[in-house]
VOLUMVO-853157 format. One record per atom (N, C-alpha, C, O): residue in one letter; atom name; z, y, x; residue number from 1. Coordinates in steps of 0.001 Angstrom, whole numbers, plus 500000, padded with zeros to 6 digits. Layout:
BEGIN
PT aa at zz yy xx i
PT A CA Z Y X NUM
...
//
This chain:
BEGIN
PT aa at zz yy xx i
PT X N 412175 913181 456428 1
PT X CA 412424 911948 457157 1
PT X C 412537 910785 456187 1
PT X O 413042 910925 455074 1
PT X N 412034 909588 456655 2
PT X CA 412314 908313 455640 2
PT X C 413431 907939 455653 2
PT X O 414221 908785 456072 2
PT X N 413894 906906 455335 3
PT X CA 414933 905755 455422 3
PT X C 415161 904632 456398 3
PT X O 414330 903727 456475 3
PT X N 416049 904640 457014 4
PT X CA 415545 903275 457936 4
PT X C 415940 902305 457027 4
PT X O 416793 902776 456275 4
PT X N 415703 901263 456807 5
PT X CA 415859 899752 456698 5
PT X C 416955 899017 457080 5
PT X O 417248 898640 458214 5
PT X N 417709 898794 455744 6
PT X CA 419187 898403 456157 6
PT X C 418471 896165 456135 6
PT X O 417875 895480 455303 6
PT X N 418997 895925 457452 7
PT X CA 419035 894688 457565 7
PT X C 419996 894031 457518 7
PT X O 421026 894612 457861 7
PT X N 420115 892657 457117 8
PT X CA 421794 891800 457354 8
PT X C 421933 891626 458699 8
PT X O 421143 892205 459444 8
PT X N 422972 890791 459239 9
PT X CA 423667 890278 460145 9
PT X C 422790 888808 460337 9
PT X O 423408 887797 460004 9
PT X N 421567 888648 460787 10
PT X CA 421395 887321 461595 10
PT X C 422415 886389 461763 10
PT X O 422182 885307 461225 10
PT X N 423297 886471 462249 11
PT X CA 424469 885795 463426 11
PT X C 424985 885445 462353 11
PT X O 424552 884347 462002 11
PT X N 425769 885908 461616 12
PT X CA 426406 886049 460569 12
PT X C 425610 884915 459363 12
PT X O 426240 883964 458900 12
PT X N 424529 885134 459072 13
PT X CA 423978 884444 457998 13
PT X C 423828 882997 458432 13
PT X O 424005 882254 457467 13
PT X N 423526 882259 459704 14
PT X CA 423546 881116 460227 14
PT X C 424638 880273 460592 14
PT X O 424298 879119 460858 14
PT X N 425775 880512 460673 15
PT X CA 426674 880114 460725 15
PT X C 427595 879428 459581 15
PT X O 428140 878335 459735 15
PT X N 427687 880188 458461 16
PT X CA 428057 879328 457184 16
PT X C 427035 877899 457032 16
PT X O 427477 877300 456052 16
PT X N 426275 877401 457404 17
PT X CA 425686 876573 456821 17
PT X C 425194 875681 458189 17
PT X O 424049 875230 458203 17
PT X N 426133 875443 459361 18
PT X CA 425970 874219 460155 18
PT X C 426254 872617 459529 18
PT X O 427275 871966 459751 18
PT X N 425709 872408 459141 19
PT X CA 425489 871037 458956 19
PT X C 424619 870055 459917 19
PT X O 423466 870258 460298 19
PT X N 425442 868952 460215 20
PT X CA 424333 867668 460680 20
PT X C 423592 866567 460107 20
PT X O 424006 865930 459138 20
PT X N 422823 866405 460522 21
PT X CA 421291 865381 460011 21
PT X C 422289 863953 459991 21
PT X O 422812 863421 460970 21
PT X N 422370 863514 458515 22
PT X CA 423117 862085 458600 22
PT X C 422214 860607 459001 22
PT X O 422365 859395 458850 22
PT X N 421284 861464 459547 23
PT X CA 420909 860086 460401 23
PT X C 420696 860296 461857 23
PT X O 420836 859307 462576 23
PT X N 420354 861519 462446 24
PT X CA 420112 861473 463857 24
PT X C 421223 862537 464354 24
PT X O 421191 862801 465556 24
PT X N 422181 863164 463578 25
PT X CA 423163 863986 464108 25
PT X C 423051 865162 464621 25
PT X O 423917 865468 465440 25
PT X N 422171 865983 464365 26
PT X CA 421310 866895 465017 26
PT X C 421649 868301 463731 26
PT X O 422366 868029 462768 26
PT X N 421265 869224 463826 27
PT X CA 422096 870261 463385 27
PT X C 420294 870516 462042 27
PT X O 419099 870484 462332 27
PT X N 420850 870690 460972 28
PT X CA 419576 871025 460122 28
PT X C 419479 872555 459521 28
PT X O 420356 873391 459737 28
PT X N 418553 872759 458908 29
PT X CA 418268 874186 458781 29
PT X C 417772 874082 457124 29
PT X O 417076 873244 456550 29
PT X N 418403 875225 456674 30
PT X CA 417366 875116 455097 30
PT X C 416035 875904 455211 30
PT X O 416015 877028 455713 30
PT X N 414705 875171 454638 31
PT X CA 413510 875858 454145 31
PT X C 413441 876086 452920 31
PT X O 414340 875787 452134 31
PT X N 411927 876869 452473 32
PT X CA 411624 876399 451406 32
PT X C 410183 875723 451299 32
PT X O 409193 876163 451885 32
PT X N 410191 874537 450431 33
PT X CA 408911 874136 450910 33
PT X C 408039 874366 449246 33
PT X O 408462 874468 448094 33
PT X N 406736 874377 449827 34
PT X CA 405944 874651 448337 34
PT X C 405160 872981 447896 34
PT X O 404692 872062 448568 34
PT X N 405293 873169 446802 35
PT X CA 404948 871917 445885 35
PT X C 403610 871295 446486 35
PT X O 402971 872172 447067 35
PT X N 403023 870109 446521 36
PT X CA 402394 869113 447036 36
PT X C 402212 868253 445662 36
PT X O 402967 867439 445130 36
PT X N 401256 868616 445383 37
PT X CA 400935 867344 444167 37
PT X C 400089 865938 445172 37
PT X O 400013 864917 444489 37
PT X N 399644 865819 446241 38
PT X CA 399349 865034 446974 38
PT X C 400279 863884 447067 38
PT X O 400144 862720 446691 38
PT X N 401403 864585 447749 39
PT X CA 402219 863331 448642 39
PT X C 403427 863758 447144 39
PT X O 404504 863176 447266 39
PT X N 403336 864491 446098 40
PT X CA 404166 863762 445120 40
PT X C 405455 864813 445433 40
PT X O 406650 864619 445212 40
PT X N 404987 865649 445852 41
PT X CA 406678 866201 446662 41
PT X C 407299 867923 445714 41
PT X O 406830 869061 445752 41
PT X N 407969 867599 445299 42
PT X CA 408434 869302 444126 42
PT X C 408714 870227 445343 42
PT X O 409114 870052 446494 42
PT X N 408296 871380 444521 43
PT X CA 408422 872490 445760 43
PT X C 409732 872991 445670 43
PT X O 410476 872192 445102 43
PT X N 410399 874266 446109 44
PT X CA 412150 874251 446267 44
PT X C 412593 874586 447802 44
PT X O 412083 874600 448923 44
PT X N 413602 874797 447302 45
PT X CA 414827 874684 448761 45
PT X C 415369 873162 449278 45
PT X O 415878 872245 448633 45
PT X N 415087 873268 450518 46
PT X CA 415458 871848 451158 46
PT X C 416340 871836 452217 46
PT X O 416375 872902 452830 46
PT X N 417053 870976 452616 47
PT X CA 417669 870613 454181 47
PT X C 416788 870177 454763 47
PT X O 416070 869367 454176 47
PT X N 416585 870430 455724 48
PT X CA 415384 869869 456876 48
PT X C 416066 869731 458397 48
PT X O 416705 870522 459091 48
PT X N 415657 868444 458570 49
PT X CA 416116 868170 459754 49
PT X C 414313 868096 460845 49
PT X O 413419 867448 460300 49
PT X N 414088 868541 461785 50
PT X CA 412465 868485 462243 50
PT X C 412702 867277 463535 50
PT X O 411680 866920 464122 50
PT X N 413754 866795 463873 51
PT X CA 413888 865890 464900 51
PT X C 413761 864350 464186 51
PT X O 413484 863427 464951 51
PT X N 413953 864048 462757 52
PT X CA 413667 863047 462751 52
PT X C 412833 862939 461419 52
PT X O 412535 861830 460976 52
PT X N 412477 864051 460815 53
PT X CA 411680 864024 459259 53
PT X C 412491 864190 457849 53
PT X O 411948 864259 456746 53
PT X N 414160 864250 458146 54
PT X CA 415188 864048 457023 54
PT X C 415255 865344 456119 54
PT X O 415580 866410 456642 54
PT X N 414957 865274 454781 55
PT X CA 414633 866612 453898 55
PT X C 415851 866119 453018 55
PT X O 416237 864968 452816 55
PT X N 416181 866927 452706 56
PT X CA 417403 866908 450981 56
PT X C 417099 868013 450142 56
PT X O 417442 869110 450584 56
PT X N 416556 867983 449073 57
PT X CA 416469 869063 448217 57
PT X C 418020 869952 448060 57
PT X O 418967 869183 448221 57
PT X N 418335 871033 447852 58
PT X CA 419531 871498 447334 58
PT X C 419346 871788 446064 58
PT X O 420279 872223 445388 58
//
């Protein structure tokens, strides 16, 4: 027999990190986004808000 696949706690992992969008008040989420030599943008971990466009690198 194999192994099953130990997963985390979903529920659990989203909750430490409610924060709101300091401009539209709206609840943000961290990504990661990949580098853009176009629009100039470093790739990384960000705050992202998708209701009004608001990113913060961490």
């Amino acid at each position: 027999m194999g192994k099953v696949a130990k997963t985390a706690d979903r529920s659990k992992a989203g909750e430490s990190s409610e924060q709101a969008c300091p401009k539209c008040g709206k609840p943000v989420r961290v990504v990661k986004r990949v580098r853009n030599r176009q629009l100039h943008i470093a790739g990384g971990m960000y705050l992202s808000c998708s209701a009004c466009e608001f990113a913060e690198k961490l």
